[in-house]
N, C-alpha and C positions, 0 to 999 in steps of 0.2 A: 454524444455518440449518435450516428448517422444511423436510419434504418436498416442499412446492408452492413453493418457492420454488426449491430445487433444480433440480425439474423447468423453472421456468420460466426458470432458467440452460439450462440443458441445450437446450431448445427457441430458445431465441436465439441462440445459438454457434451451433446447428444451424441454423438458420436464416441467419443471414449467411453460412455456408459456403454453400447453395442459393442467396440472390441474388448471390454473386460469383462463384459457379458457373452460374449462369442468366442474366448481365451479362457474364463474358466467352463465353459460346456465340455471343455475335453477333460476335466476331473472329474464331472459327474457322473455317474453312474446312469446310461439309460438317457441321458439326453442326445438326442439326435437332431433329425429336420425337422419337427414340428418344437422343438426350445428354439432352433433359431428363426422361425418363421413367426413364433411369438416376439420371439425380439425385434423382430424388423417391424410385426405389427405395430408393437409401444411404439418405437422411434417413429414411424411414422403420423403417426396419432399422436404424438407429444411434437412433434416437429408442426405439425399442423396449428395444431392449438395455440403455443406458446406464441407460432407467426402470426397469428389472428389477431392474437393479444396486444403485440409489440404494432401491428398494424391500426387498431383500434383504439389505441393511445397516440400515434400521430399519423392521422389518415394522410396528410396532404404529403410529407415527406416520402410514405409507402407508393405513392403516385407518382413521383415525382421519375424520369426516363436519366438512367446513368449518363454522366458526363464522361468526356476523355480522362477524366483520373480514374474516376472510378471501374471504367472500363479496362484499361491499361493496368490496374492492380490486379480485375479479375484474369488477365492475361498473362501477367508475371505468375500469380500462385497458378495458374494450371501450368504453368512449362515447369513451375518447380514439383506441382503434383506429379508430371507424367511421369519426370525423370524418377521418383521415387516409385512409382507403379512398373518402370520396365525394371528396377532393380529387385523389386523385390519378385516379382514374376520369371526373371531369370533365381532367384533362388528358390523359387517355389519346383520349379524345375531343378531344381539340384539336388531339392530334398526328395523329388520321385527318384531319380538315380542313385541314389546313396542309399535312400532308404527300400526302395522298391515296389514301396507300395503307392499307388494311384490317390490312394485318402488321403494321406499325408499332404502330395501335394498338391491337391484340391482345395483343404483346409490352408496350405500355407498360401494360396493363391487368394483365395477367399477375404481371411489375414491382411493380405498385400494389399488388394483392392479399399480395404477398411482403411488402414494406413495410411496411404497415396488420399485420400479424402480427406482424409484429417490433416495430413500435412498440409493439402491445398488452403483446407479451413485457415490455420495457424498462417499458414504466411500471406492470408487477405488481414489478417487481424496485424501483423505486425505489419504492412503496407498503409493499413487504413491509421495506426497509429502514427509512424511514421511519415503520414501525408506525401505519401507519392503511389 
């Protein structure tokens, strides 16, 4: 397994920890903007560390300047990212209309953005498995 593939394990796992972490904040009682700004903190600090790690274990590979594959994968998952970031954004926008309130679709916006990340994550992994 290549370093950028790694990472983009590492950044997924991390990342579904944050929206099921940022998915149940709205049952808790009392958790507001500082539970999620604790959460972005971990994730950042766990994404930090974990990359150091995986870098530290094969430095020359972490060095090493993407090739046309691996370039052209990170270009296929962002077009597949975006298209799931303006879907779920035009719903975030339909839950302010239905619902009325501003929060709602702030949080569903929010939601979206987390999502659209992780999908991007998810389809460098199955690119990178798939060898194209």
């Amino acid at each position: 397994m290549s370093f950028r593939e790694k990472c983009a394990w590492i950044s997924f796992v991390l990342l579904l920890l944050l929206i099921v972490g940022f998915a149940a904040a709205g049952h808790v009682e009392g958790a507001g903007f500082h539970y999620f700004l604790t959460l972005l903190l971990a994730f950042a600090l766990l994404q930090v560390l974990l990359r150091l790690i995986i870098r530290w274990q094969a430095p020359k590979d972490a060095r090493t300047p993407k090739d046309e594959r691996e370039q052209l994968i990170d270009l296929k998952a962002a077009r597949i990212g975006f298209y799931s970031l303006v879907a779920g954004v035009l719903l975030a926008m339909l839950a302010v209309h239905v619902h009325g309130n501003p929060w709602s679709g702030l949080h569903t916006m929010m939601l979206a953005v987390l999502v659209a990340w992780a999908i991007k994550f998810a389809s460098e992994i199955v690119y990178y498995r798939r060898g194209r």
